[in-house]
Structure formats: structure tokens, C-alpha cells
C-alpha positions as CSV (number, residue, x, y, z in Angstrom):
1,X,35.2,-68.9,124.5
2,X,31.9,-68.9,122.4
3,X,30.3,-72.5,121.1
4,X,28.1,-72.6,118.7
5,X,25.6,-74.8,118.0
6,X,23.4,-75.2,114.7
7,X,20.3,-77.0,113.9
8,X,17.4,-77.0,110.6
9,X,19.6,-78.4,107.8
10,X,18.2,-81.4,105.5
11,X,16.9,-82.0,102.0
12,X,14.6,-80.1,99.7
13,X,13.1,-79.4,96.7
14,X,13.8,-76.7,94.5
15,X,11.4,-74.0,95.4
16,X,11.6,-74.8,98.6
17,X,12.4,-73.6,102.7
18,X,13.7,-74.2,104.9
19,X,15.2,-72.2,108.7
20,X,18.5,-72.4,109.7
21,X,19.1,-72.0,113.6
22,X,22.4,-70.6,115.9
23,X,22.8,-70.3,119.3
24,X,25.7,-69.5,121.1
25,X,27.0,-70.0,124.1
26,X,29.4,-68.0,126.8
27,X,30.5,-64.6,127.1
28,X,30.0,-62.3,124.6
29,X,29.7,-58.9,125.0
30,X,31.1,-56.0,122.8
31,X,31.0,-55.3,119.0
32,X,30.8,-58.5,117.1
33,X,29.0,-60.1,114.8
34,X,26.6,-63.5,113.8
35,X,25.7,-64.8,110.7
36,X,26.1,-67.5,108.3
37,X,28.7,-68.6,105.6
38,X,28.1,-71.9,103.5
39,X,31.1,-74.1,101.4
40,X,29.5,-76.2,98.9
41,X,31.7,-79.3,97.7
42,X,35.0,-78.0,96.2
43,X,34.5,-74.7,96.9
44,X,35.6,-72.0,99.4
45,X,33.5,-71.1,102.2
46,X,32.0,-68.2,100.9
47,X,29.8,-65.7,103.6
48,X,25.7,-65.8,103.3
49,X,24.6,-63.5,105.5
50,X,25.4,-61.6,108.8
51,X,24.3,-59.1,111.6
52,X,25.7,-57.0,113.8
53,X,25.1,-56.0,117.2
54,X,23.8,-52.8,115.7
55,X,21.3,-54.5,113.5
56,X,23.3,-54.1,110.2
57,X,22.6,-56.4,108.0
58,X,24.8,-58.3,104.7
59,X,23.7,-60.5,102.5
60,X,25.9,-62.1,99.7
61,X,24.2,-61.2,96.4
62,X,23.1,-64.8,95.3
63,X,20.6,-64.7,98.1
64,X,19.4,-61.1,98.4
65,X,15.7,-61.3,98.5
66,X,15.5,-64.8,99.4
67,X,17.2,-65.2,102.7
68,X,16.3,-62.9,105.4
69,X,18.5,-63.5,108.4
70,X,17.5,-62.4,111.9
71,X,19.2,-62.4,115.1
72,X,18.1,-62.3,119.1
73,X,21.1,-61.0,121.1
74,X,19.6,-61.1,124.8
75,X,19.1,-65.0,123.5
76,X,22.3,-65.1,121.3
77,X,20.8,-66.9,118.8
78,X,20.7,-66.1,115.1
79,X,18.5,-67.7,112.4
80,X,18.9,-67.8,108.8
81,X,15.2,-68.6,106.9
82,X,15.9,-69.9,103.5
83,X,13.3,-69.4,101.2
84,X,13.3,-70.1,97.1
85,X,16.0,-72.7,97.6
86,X,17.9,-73.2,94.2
87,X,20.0,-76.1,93.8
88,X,23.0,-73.9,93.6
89,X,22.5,-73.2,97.6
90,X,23.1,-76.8,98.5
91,X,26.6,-76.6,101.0
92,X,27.3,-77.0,104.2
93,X,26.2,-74.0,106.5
94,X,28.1,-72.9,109.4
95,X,27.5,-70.4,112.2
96,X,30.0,-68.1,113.1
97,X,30.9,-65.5,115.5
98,X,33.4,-63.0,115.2
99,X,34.6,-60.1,117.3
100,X,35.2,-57.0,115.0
101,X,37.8,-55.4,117.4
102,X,39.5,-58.2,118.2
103,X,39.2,-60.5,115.7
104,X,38.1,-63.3,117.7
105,X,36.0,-66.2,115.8
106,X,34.5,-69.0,116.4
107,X,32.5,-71.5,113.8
108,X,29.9,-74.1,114.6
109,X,30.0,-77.8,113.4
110,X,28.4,-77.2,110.2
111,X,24.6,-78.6,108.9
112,X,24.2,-79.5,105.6
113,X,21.5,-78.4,103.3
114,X,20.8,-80.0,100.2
115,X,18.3,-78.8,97.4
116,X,17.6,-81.1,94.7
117,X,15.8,-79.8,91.6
């Protein structure tokens, strides 16, 4: 089993930053990806962003050229750095991890961000 565990959410102002950190923990070894999806209040939990173990990279479009997400696999860790925070990001974040062959996943407890304007 993989566990992850998340850390950097809180408040800020429009305009604003702020880091989003991952790491996981156990075995994980072939194709798979880590990234970051977000549910704001009565919403579904839409993706963010994500990486592969190739280095691919996807974005959702609402944060194309303001999120850059980058990920350490020796240190299994994946970060999310959030800048130009609109209100319209605040949600709650979660880290997950999915296998692409088999279909394995496996979501963190969630960290709120919150942007007020």
C-alpha cells in the first residue's frame, strides 16, 4: 500500500502563493503517476496537475502558467507551487497516486487552501 501525506495548505490573498507538499510512503515501483486534484465546496474533484515517472507533465487549463508542479521520485515526494492564487482556486487539495497499469490509487487526507480576494 502507498500513504500519502500532504502539507502547505492555509489562507491567502489574491495574488498570492503558496507550495503544496506530497510524500509517499511504501513500495512503489513501476509506471504510475503523482499529482494533485482539488474539490472546491459542492463541486467534483476535478485533477490540477500531474507527473509521471517519465517526467510528463498535465496541467488542468485553469492553472496553466500559474502552477508548476514538480516531483522527486528517488524521494517520492511531489510538490505543487501555487502561484497567482485566484479566489476561484480555493478547495481542498489532495495528493494522489495511481498505477497506470494496474489501476491502483491512493489519495491523501486532503489540505485546504483558501484565497480570499
Amino acid at each position: 500500500q502507498v500513504q500519502l501525506v500532504e502539507s502547505g495548505g492555509g489562507l491567502v490573498q489574491a495574488g498570492g502563493s503558496l507550495r503544496l507538499s506530497c510524500v509517499a510512503s511504501g513500495s512503489i515501483f513501476g509506471i504510475n503517476t503523482m499529482g494533485w486534484y482539488r474539490q472546491a465546496l459542492g463541486k467534483q474533484r476535478e485533477l490540477v496537475a500531474e507527473a509521471t515517472t517519465s517526467g510528463t507533465t498535465n496541467y488542468a487549463d485553469s492553472v496553466k502558467g500559474r502552477f508548476t508542479i514538480s516531483r522527486d521520485i528517488a524521494k517520492k515526494t511531489v510538490n505543487l507551487q501555487m502561484n497567482g492564487l485566484k479566489a476561484e482556486d480555493t478547495a481542498v487539495y489532495y495528493c494522489n497516486f495511481r498505477m497506470i497499469r494496474s489501476g491502483y490509487e491512493s489519495w491523501g487526507q486532503g489540505t485546504q487552501v483558501t484565497v480570499s480576494s
